[in-house]
C-alpha positions in Angstrom: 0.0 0.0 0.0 2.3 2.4 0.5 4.5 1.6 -1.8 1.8 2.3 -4.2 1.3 5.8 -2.6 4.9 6.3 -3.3 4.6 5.5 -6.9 1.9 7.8 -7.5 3.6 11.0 -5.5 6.7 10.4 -7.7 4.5 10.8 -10.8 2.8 13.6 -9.3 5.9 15.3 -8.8 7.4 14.4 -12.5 4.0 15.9 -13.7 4.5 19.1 -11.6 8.2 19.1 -13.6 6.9 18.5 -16.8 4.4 21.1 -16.5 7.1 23.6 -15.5 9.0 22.5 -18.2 6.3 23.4 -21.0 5.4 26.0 -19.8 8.9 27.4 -19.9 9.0 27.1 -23.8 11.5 23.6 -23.4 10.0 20.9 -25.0 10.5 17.3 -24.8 14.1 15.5 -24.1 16.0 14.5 -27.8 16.2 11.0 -27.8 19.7 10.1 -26.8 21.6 8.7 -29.7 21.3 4.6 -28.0 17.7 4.9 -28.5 17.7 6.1 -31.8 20.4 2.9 -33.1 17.7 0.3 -31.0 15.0 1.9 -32.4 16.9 1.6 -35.8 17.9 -1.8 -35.3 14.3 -3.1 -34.4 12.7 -1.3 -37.9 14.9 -2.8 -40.0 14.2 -6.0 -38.5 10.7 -5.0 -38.8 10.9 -3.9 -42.5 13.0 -7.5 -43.3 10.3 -9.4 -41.9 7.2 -7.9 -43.7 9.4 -7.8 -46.8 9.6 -12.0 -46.1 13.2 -11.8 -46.3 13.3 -13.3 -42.8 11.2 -15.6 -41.0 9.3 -14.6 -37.9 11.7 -17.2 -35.8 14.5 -15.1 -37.1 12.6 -11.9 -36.2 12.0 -12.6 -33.0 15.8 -13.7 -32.3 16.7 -10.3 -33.9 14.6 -8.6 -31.3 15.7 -10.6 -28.3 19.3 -10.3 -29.1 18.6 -6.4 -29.8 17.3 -5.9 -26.5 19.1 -8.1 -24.2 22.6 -7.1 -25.5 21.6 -3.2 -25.0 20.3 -4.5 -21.2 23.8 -4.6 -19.6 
């Protein structure tokens, strides 16, 4: 239970800061360049698949190896 009432002051509070935020003028964080290459990574794999140049097996080994090497 209180955990829970943790969780939601700590979004409460990251609301608050976001709110702060906009209304400043800032916008939204730039994706940091390690999200933009697994983001890359995952729609090619996409793409490849739907093209039928891999099989889903493959495509979902892609995306497990994607994610769990980025993990660490």
């Amino acid at each position: 239970m209180w955990s829970f009432i943790k969780f939601l002051q700590g979004e409460e509070n990251r609301f608050h800061h976001l709110r702060i935020q906009f209304y400043a003028g800032l916008g939204a964080r730039p994706q940091q360049a390690k999200t933009i290459a697994i983001q890359r990574c995952i729609d090619n794999l996409g793409q490849r698949y739907y093209d039928g140049v891999i099989s889903a097996m493959e495509y979902l080994d892609g995306l497990s190896y994607t994610v769990a090497k980025r993990k660490k």
